[in-house]
C-alpha positions as CSV (number, residue, x, y, z in Angstrom):
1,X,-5.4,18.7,-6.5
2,X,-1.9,18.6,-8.0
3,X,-0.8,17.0,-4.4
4,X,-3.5,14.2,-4.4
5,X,-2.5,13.7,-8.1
6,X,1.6,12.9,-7.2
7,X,0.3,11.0,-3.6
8,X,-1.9,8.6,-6.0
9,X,0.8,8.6,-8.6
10,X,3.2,7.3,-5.7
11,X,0.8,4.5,-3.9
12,X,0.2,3.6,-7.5
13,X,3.5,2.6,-8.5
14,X,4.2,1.2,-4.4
15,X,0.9,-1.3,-5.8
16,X,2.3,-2.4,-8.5
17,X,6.0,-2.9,-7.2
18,X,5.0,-4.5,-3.8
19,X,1.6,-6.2,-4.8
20,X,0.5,-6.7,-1.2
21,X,1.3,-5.7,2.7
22,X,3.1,-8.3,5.0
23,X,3.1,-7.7,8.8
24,X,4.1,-10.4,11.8
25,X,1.5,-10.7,14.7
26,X,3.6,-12.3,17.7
27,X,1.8,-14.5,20.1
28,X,2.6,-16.0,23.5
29,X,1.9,-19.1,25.2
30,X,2.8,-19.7,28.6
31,X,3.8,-23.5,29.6
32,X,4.3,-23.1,33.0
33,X,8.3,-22.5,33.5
34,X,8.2,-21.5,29.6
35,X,7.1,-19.0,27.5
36,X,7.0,-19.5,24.0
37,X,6.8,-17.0,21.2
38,X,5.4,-17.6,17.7
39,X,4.9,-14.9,14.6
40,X,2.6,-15.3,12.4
41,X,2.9,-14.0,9.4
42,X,0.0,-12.1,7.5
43,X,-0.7,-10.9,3.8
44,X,-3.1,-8.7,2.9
45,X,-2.8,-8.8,-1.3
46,X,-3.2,-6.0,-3.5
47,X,-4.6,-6.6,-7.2
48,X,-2.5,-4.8,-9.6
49,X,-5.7,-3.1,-10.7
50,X,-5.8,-1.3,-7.6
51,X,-2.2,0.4,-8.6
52,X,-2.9,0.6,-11.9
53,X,-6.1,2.8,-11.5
54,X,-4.6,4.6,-8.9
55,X,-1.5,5.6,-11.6
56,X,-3.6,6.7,-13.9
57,X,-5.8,8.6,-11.7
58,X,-3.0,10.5,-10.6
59,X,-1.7,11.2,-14.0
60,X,-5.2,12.5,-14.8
61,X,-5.0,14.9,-11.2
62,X,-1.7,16.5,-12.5
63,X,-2.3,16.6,-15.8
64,X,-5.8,18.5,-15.4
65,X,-4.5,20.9,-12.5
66,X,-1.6,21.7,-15.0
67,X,-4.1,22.8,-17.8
68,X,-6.5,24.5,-15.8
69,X,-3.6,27.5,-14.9
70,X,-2.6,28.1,-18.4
């Protein structure tokens, strides 16, 4: 569990830094003796609830796994 508890941790903080995922999607149009090329560019937005829960859910993973050994 302590592994799940730093990987949450880690997409947590990513979240909250980056706030979203930006990738290009190329596309291609032929015009007879051309061939053009256009990327579009698309965002796919993260709340900063999602990090936030995800931090502190990951906290709560370590922090328990840490007490249950003593």
């Amino acid at each position: 569990m302590k592994v799940f508890g730093i990987i949450l941790i880690v997409f947590g903080v990513i979240a909250l830094v980056y706030q979203g995922v930006t990738f290009l999607v190329p596309n291609t149009t032929d015009l007879g003796f051309f061939s053009i090329t256009v990327s579009e560019q698309h965002t796919i937005p993260l709340p900063p609830i999602v990090g936030a829960v995800s931090l502190a859910a990951g906290i709560a993973l370590v922090l328990t796994s840490r007490r249950g050994k003593q």
